[in-house]
N, C-alpha and C positions, 0 to 999 in steps of 0.2 A: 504493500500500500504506500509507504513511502518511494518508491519507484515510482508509480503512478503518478502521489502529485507533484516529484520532480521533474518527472518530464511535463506535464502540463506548466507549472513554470516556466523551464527552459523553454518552453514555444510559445506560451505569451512573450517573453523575453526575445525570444529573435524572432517569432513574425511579427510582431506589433506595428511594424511600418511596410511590413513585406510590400510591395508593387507587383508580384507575378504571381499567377492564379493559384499555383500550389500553396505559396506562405499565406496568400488569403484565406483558404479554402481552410489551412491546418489551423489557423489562430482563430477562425470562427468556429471551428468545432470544438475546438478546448476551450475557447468563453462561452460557449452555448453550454460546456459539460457541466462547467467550474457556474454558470449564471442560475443552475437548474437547481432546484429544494426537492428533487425526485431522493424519495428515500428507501426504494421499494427494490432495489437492485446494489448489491453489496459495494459493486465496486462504484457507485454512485458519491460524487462530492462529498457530497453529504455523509453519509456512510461512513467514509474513509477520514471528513476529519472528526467525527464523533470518537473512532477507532481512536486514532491519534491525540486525540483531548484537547484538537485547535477548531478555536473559535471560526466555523465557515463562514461567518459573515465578516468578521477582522482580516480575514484571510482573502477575499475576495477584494475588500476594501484596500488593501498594500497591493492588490493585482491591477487594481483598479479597474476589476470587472464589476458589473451593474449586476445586481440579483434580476431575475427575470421575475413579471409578477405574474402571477396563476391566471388574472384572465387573460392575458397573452399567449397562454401555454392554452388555451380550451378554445383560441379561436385555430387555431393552425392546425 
């Protein structure tokens, strides 16, 4: 689990400015991962920093990812 959210780090950290469709594509999927309160699948944010005993919303906050909010997640 701490693999997991270092590499989700590490790819905020180098796509965060990406310009080509692969760094786009990777740092939107790991802010979509790291923005989700899905708690229902283990290896979920969530999940993992509950495991870990770090605060997922403090954690999000120094990523400076935006939590995503539920009615956004139930129109999509």
């Amino acid at each position: 689990m701490i693999a997991v959210i270092q590499d989700a780090i590490n790819c905020i950290e180098k796509y965060r400015c990406a310009t080509d469709h692969r760094g786009r594509r990777l740092f939107g999927e790991v802010t979509q991962w790291v923005g989700t309160e899905d708690t229902a699948w283990p290896y979920s944010f969530e999940c993992i920093c509950q495991v870990l005993g770090l605060d997922a919303n403090a954690v999000r906050h120094r990523l400076g990812v935006a939590q995503e909010q539920h009615s956004v997640l139930t129109l999509r």
